[in-house]
C-alpha positions in Angstrom: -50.5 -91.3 78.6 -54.2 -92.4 78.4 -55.2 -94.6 75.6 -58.4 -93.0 74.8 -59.4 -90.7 72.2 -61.7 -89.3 74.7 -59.3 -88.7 77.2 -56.8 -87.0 74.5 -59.2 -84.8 72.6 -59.6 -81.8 75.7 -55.8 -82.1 75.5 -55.1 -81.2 72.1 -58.6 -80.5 70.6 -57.7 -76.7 70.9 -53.5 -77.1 69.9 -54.0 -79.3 66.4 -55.1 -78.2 63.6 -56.3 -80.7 60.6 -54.7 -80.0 56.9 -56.8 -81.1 54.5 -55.8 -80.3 50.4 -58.1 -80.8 47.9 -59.5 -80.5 44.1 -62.8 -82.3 45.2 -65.6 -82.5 48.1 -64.7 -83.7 50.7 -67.7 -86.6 51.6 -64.3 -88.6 52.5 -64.5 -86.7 55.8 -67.7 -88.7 56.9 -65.8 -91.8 57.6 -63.2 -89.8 59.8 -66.1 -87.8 61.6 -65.7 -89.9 64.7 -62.3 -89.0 65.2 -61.6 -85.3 63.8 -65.3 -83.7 64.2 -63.8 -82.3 67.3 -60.8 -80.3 65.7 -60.0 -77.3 63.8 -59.6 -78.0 59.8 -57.5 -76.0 57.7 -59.0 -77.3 54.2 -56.5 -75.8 50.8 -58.6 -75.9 47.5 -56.6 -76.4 45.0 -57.1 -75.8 40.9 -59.9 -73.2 40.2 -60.8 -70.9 42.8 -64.4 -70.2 41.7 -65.6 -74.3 42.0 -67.5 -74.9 45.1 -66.0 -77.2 47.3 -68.6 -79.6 50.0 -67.5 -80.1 52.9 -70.1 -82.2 55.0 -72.1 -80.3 58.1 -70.9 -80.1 61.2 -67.5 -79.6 60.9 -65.4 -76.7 62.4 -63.1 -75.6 59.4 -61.6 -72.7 57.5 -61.5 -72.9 53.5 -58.8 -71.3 51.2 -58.0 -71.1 48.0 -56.2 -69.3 45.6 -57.6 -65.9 45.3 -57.5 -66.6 49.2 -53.2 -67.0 48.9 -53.0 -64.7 46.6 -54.4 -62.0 48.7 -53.1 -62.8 52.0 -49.6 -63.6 50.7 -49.6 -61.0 47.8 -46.4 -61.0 45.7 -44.9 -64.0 47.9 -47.9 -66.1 46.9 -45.5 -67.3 44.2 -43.7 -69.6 46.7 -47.0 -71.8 46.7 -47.5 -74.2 44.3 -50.4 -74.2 42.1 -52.2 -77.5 40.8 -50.1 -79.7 43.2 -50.8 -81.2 46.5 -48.1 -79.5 47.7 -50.1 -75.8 48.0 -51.1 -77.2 51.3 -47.8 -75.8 53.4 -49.9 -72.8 53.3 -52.5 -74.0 55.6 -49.3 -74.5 57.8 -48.6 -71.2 57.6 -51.6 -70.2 58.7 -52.7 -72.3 61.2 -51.7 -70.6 64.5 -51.4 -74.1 66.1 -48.8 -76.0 68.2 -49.6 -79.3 66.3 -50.2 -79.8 62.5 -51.9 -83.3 61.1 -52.2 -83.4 57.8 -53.8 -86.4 55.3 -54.9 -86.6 51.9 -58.6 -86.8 50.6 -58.0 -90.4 49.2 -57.2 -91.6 52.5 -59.6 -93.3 54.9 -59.7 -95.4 58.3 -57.9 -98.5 58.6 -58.5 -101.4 60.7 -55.6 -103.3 62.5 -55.6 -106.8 62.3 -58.5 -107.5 65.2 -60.8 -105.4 62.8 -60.7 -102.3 65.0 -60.8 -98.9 63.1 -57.5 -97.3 63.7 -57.8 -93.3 65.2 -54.9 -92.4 63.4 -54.5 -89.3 64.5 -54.2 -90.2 68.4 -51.5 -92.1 67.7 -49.4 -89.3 65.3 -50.6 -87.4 69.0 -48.9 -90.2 71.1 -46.1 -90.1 68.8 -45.0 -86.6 68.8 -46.2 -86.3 72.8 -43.5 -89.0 73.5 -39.9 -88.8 73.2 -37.6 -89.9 70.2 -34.3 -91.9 70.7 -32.4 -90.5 67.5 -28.9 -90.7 69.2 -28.4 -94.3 69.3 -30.7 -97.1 68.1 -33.2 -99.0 70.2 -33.6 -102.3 69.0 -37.2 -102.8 70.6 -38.2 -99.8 68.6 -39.6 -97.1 70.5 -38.5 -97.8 73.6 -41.5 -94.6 75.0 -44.5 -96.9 74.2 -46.3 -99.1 76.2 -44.9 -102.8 76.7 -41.6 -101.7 76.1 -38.0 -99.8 77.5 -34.6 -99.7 76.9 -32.6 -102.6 76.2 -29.2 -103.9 78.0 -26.9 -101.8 76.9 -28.3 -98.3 76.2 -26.7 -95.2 77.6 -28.4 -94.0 80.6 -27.6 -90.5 79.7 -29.4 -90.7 76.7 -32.5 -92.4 78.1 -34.2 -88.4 78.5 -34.6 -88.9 74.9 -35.3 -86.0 72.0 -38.6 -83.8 71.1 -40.7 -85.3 68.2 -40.8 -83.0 65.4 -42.1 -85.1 63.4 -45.0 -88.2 63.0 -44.3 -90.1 60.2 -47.2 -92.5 59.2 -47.8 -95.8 56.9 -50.3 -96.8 54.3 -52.4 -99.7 54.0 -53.8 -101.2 50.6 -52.1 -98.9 47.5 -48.5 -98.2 48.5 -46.9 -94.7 48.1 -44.4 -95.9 45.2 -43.5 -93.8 42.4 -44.6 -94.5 38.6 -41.5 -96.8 37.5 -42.8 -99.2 40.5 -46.3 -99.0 39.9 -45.8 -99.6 36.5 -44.3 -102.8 36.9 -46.5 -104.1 40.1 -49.9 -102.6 39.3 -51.4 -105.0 41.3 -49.3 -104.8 44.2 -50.8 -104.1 47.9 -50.0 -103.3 51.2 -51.0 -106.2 53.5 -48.1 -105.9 56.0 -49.4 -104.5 59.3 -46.1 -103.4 61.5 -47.3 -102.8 64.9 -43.7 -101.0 65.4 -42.8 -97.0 65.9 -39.5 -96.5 65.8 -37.2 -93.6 65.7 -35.3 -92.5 62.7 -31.8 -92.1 63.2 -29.4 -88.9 63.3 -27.8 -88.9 59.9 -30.4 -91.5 58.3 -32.6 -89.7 55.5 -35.9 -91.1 54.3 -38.8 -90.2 51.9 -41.4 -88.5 53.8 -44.8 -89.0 52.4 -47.1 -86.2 53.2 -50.5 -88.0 52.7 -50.8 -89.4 56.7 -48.3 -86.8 58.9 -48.3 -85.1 62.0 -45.6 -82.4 63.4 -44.8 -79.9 65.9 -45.7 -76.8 63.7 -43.7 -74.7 67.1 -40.5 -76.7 66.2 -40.2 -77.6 62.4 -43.4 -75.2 60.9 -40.6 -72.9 59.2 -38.8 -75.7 57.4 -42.4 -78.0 56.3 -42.4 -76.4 53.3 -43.2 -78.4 50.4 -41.5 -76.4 47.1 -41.9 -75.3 44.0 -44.1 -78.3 42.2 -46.6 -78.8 39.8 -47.7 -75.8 37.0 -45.4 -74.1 35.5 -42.7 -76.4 37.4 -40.3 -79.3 35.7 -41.4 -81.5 38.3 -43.7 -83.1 40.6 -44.4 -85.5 43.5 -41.2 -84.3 45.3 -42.7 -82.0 47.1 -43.5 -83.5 50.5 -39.9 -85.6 50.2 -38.2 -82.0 49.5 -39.9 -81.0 52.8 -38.9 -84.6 54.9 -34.9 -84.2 53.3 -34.7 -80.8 54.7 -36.5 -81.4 58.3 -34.2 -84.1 58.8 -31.5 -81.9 58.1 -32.8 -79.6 60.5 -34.1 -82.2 63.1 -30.6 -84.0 63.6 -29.0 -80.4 63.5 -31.0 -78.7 66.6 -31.3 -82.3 68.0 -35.2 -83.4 67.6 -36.5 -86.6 67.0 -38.5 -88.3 63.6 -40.7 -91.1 64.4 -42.2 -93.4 61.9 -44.4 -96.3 61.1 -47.7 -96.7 63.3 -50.6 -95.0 62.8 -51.7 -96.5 59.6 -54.5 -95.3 57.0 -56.2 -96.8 54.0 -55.1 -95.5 50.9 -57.5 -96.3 48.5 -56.8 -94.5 45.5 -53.7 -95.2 43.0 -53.1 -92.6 40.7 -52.2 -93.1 37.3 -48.6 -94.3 36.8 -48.1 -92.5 33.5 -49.5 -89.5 34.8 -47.0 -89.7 37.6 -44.0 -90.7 35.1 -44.4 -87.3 33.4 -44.6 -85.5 36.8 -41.7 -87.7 38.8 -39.2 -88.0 35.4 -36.7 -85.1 36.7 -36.9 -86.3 40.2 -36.1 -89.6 39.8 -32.9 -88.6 38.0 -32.1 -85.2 40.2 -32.8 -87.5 43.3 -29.5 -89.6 42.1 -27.4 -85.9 43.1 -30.2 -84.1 45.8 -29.8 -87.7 48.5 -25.6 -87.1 48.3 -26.6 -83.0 48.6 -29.1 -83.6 51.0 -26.5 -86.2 53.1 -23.3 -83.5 52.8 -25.5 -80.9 54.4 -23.5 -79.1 57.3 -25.1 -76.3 59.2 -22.9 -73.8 61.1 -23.2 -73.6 65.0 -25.1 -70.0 64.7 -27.8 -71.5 63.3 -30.0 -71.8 66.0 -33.7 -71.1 65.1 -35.1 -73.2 62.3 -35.6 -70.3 59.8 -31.5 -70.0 60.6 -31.2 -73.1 59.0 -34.0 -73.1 56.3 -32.0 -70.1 55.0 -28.5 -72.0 55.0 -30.1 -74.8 53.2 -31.6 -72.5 51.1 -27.6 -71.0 50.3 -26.1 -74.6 49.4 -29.2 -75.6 47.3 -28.7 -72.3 45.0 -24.9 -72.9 45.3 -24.4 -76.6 44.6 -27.9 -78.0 43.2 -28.0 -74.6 40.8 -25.4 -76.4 39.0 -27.4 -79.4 38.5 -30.4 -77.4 37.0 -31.6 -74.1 36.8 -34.7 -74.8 38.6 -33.1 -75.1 41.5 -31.8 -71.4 41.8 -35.4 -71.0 41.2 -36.3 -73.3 44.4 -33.6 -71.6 46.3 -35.8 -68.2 45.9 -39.0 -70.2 46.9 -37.3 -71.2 49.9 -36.2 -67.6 51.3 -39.4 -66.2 50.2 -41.9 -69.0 52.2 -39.7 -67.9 55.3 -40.1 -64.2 54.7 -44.1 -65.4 54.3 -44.0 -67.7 57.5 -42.5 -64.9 59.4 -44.8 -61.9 58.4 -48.0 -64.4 59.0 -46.4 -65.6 62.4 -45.1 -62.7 64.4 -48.4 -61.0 65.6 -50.2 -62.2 68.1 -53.3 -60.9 66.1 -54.5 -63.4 63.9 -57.2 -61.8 62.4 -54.5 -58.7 61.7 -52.3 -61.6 60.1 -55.3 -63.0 57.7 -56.8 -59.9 56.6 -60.5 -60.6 55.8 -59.9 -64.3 56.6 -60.7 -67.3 54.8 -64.5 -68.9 54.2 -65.6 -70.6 57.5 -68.0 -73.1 58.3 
């Protein structure tokens, strides 16, 4: 595959689109203009709908916000979340592309360690247009990428490799810990520059950050969704690890791939630790029984399509993590009812039919 951004962008300019979510303008989109000015963005206001968000000129992008959900989704709107980052699974929904890169408004371009500006999202593009090796571990990482191959030993019938569902990318400068971490290394930054991709393995979970990610929206769209979080929810800052737990799941069930580690991005924000405490206080002790839920998982043979599976996980969550706390019968619901919303959205061919009266464009 060609190196170039310029040879990549007639590839996928028209099959990605950009999801951006947002309280604020977004003048953070200057510094990335050389490298998503030629794709689609699907920007998510979150907070009050009647604030005018700035988005700089010359970008192509669609703007939604809540009046926006609420009308499109109607009574189903109650699946997004509402003052959390984690509304922005409905610009998945909507976006009626193959490939979905999504980044926060805190984030901007990093350089490597030559001082050249990294194009993250080509590489999220080489990662998920390259295979994965989830099946058995390649100790020279990803074994798909230039400079390297299998290793002495591998399985030749496993050398075809796995589709990439899933991009998984890294954070320079303020690391994505949670509040208990920060509190006691405030100071602490991310210097270490891994110029490694490798391939997550079947039964392996990890904490998916949502702030720098790419994936195959044909493959795991149904199952990104990031949960019930922030007002009028007992907890926060789960919501794009809900989403990773549950794609994994689904991934090493259908048989697709997770990559992670290269392309990095400069997060230059870190937000307040006590803040975060109040928001992360029920995750950090549900997490202690959702990682053995999430790692006792088993989906039945039928379940074939992603929403199949979605919909099992859904079952279990209300059956076993209902027990744990009621708001998990509540997240259950959520669950069924973003699939019932993905599916009514996604089975037209008519977008404008599916997004009556659209969005604001630019």
């Amino acid at each position: 595959m060609a190196n170039s951004s310029a040879a990549l962008t007639p590839i996928l300019k028209d099959e990605l689109d950009i999801v951006i979510p947002t309280i604020r303008n977004l003048d953070f989109l200057e510094m990335w203009r050389p490298f998503f000015q030629p794709y689609h963005l699907i920007i998510v206001q979150d907070g009050d709908p009647s604030k005018k968000i700035h988005v700089p000129e010359g970008f192509d992008y669609e703007l939604y916000n809540r009046n926006d959900i609420n009308r499109i989704l109607g009574p189903k709107a109650s699946c997004i979340s509402f003052k959390d980052s984690a509304c922005r699974c409905f610009g998945y929904m909507v976006s009626k592309k193959k490939y979905i890169y999504t980044i926060d408004d805190d984030c901007f371009v990093a350089k490597d360690p030559s001082g050249k500006e990294i194009n993250a999202l080509e590489q999220h593009i080489k990662n998920l247009l390259s295979p994965s090796s989830p099946f058995f571990f390649n100790t020279l990482y990803d074994p798909y990428r230039e400079g390297a191959d299998f290793v002495r030993g591998y399985p030749f019938s496993l050398r075809e490799g796995a589709p990439t569902a899933i991009s998984h990318g890294l954070w320079l400068n303020i690391p994505d810990y949670d509040a208990p971490t920060q509190l006691v290394k405030p100071r602490e930054r991310n210097t270490r520059y891994v110029d490694a991709v490798l391939t997550i393995p079947k039964g392996t979970l990890f904490p998916m950050c949502g702030m720098n990610l790419g994936f195959n929206r044909e493959l795991i769209g149904p199952a990104m969704y990031f949960g019930l979080m922030g007002d009028g929810q007992p907890i926060g800052r789960y919501d794009d690890m809900w989403a990773g737990w549950c794609c994994k799941v689904i991934c090493d069930h259908l048989g697709w791939g997770v990559k992670t580690g290269l392309p990095y991005i400069w997060h230059s924000k870190a937000s307040n630790p006590f803040v975060n405490l109040k928001k992360e206080y029920k995750g950090i002790y549900w997490q202690e029984e959702l990682i053995p839920f999430f790692q006792s998982v088993t989906l039945p043979k039928e379940c074939t399509s992603v929403q199949k599976c979605y919909i099992a996980i859904s079952e279990q969550v209300k059956d076993k993590l209902g027990k744990v706390d009621p708001y998990f019968v509540k997240l259950a619901d959520a669950m069924v009812t973003w699939i019932e919303a993905w599916d009514e959205l996604n089975n037209s061919g008519n977008a404008a039919a599916e997004v009556p009266n659209g969005p604001a464009k630019a």
